[in-house]
C-alpha distance (Angstrom), angle and dihedral (degrees) to the residues before:
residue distance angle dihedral
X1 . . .
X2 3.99 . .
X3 3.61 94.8 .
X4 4.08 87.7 56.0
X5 3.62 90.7 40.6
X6 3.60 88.1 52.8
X7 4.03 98.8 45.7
X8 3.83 83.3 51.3
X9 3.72 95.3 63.2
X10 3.60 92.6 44.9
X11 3.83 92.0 59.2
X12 4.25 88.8 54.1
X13 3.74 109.9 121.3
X14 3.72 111.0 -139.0
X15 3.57 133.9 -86.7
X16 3.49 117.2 -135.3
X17 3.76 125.1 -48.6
X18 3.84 138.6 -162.5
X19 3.89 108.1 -111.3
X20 3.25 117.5 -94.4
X21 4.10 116.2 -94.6
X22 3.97 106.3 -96.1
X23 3.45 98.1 20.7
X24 4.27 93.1 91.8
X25 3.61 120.0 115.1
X26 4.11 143.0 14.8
X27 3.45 133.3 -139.4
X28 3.78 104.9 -95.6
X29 3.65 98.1 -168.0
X30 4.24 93.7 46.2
X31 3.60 112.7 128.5
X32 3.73 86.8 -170.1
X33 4.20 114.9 135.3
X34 3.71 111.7 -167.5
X35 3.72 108.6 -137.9
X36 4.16 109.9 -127.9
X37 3.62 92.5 173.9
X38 4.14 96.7 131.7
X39 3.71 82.2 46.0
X40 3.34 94.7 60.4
X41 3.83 92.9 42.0
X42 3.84 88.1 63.3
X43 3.83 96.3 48.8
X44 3.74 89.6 46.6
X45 3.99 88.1 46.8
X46 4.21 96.1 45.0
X47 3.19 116.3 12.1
X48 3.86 113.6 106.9
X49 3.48 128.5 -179.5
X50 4.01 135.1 -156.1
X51 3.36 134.1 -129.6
X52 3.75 93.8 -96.4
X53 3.72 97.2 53.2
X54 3.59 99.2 -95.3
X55 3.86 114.1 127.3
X56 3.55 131.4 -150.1
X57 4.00 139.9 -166.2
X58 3.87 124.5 -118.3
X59 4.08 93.9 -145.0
X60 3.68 83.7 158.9
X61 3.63 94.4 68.8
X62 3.84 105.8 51.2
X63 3.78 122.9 107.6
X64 3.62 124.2 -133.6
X65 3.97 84.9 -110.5
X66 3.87 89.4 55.1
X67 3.85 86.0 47.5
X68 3.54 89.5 56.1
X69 4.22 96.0 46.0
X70 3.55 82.2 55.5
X71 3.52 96.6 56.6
X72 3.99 86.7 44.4
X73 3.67 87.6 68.5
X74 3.46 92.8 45.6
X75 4.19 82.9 52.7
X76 3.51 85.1 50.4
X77 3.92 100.1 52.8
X78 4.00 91.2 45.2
X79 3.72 83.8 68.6
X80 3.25 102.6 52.1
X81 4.21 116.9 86.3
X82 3.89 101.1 -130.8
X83 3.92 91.1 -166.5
X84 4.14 86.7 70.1
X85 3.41 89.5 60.0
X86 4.04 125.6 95.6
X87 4.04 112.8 -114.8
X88 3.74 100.1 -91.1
X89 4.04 99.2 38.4
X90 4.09 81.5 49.8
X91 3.81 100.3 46.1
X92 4.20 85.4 42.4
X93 3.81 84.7 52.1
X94 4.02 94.7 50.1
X95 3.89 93.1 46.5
X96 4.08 92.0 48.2
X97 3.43 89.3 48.6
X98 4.21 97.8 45.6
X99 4.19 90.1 48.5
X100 4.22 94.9 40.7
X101 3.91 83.0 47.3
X102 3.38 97.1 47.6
X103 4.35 93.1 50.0
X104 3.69 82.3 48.3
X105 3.58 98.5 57.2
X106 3.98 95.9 44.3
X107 4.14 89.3 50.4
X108 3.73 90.1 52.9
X109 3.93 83.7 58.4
X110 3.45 106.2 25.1
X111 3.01 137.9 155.9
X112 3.72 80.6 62.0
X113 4.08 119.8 137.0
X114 3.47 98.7 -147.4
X115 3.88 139.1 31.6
X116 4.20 78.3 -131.8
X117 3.50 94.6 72.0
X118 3.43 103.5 63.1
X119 4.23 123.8 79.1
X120 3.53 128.9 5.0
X121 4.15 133.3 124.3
X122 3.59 134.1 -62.2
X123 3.91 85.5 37.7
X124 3.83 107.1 -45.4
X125 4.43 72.3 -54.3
X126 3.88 86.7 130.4
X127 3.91 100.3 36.3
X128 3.91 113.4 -136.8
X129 3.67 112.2 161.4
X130 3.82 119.8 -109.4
X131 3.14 104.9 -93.0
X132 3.55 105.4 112.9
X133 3.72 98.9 34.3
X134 3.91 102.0 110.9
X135 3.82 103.5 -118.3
X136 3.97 108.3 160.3
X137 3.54 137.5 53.7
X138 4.12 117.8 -143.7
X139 3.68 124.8 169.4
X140 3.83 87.7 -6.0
X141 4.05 84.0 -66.9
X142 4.66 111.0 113.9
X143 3.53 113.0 -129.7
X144 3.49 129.3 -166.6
X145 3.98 122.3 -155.6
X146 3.91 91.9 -96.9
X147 4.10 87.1 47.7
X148 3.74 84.3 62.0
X149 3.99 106.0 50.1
X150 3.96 103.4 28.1
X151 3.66 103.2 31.9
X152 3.51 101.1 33.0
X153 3.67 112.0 14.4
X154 3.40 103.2 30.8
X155 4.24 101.6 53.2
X156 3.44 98.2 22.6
X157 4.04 93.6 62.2
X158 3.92 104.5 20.6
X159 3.25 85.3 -155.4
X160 4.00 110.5 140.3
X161 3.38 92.5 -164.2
X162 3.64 91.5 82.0
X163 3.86 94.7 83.2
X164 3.88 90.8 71.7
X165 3.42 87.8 57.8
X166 3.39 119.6 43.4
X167 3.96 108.1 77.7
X168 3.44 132.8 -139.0
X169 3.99 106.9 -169.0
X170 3.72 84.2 -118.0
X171 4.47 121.3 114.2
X172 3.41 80.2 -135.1
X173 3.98 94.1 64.2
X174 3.95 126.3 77.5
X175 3.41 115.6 -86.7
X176 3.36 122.4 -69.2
X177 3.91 101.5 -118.9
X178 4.07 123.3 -105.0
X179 3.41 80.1 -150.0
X180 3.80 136.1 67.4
X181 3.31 113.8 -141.7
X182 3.39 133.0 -113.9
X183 3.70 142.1 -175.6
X184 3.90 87.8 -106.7
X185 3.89 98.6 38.9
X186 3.88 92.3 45.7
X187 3.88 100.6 101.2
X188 3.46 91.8 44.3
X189 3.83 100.5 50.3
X190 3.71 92.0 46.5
X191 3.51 98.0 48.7
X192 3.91 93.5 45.2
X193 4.11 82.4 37.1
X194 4.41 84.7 63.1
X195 3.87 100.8 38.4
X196 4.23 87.2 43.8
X197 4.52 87.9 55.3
X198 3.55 96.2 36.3
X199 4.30 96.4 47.0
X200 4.06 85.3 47.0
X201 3.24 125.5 91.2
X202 3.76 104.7 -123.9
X203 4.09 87.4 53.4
X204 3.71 100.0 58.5
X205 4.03 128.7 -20.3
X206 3.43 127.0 167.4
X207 4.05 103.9 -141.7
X208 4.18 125.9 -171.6
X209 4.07 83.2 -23.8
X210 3.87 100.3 -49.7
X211 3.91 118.1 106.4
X212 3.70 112.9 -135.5
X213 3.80 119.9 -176.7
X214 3.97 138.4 162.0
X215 3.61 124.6 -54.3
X216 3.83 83.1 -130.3
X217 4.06 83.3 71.2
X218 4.26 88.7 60.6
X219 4.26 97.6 32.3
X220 4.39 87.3 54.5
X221 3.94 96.7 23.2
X222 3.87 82.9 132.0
X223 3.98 95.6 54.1
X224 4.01 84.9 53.5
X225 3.70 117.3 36.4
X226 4.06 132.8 -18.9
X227 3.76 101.4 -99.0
X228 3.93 134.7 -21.4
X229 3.15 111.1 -75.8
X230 3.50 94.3 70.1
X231 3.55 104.3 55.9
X232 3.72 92.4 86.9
X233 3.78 94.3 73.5
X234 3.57 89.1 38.3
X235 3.03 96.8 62.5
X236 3.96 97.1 38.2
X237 3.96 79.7 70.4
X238 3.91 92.0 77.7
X239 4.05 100.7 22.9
X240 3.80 120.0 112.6
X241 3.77 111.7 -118.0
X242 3.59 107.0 -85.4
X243 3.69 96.2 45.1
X244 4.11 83.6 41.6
X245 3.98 96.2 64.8
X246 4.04 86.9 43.6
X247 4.07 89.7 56.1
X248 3.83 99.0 36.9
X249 3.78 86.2 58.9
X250 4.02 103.1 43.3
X251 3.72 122.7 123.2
X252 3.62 106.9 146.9
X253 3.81 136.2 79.9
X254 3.70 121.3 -39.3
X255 4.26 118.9 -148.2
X256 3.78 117.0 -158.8
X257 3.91 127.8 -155.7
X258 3.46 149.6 167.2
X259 3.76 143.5 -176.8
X260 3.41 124.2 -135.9
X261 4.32 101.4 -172.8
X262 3.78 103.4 120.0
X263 3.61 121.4 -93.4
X264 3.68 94.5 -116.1
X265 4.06 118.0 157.1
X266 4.24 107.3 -93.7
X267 4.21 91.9 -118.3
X268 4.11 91.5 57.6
X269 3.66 91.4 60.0
């Protein structure tokens, strides 16, 4: 029992952190547009998506060569100085970066069923997840995944739209977007990013009277509303009608849950 217990609190996310020192500030006058072209070449390439909306990545189908375009464009980001970019080009840059990094780490260890299994001490022995392994260098500083979205990301934009975004190779996770974003596109992908989580099933349901959302509702309660019992109406802000009357009207329990199987496209299985 205090082995689980203790795997369990190594797959937490993070609360909220300061940012990290350096890592202030943007260049409010930069004209600068970051070009995520290959990006966009590999979601157009493996990127599938369901019948319901939810989309899904085809890790089983890239080539060693492809592996290695991708991690041109991560080459290519590393050089850039995110700070000398305006607000939305920079938080487009950090988001690009966080979701290419996190399909490079699982096809360096795939076939792997869950993000989970990957990293951790004593040799991956105790399995953590990778997210605090420090796998990029930018402006000569290593980041790891969680570096990027709760010391950087996360307090630097207050922006809790950031958490249907950022994907975690898990079905569980929001959608990974069709879209890379871009300091023009960012609104729009966010926005669209929210309503697409919320109206899906494994966001928030309400099932035989219960309500049943995401665990990422309960892990970032504080980057959404104060405490529980307002995340009904909260979320009633976004919902499509029917699902709209069910939240406005909510008082009883709510259930989180998540699942962690890799979101890998149905016909690579």
């Amino acid at each position: 029992m205090r082995r689980l217990l203790l795997l369990w609190c190594f797959c937490l996310p993070l609360a909220q952190a300061e940012i990290l020192t350096g890592w202030h500030g943007a260049d409010r006058q930069s004209t600068q547009v970051v070009d995520h072209a290959h990006w966009q070449m590999f979601l157009d390439t493996f990127l599938d998506i369901d019948n319901f909306g939810q989309t899904y990545f085809d890790y089983a189908r890239v080539s060693r060569a492809q592996i290695a375009q991708l991690g041109a464009y991560l080459t290519e980001l590393q050089a850039i100085d995110p700070l000398k970019l305006n607000k939305p080009e920079q938080m487009a840059y950090w988001i690009n970066l966080y979701n290419a990094l996190t399909v490079s780490v699982i096809l360096d260890e795939y076939p792997v069923k869950s993000i989970r299994n990957i990293g951790g001490p004593l040799g991956g022995f105790i399995p953590t997840g990778p997210w605090s392994n420090k796998l990029i260098r930018i402006n000569g500083q290593m980041l790891s995944l969680d570096d990027i979205e709760h010391a950087i990301v996360r307090p630097k934009f207050n922006d809790y739209r950031v958490h249907f975004a950022f994907n975690c190779a898990a079905k569980g996770c929001p959608n990974l977007a069709k879209q890379a974003f871009t300091g023009a596109n960012i609104e729009t992908l966010l926005n669209s990013a929210q309503m697409a989580f919320i109206n899906h099933q494994r966001g928030v349901r309400v099932q035989d009277g219960r309500l049943i959302v995401s665990k990422i509702f309960d892990w970032y309660q504080e980057d959404f509303v104060p405490k529980e019992e307002d995340l009904p109406l909260f979320l009633a802000q976004f919902a499509e009608p029917k699902l709209r009357a069910q939240l406005k009207g909510y008082r009883g329990r709510i259930t989180y849950e998540y699942d962690w199987s890799l979101n890998e496209a149905a016909h690579s299985l």
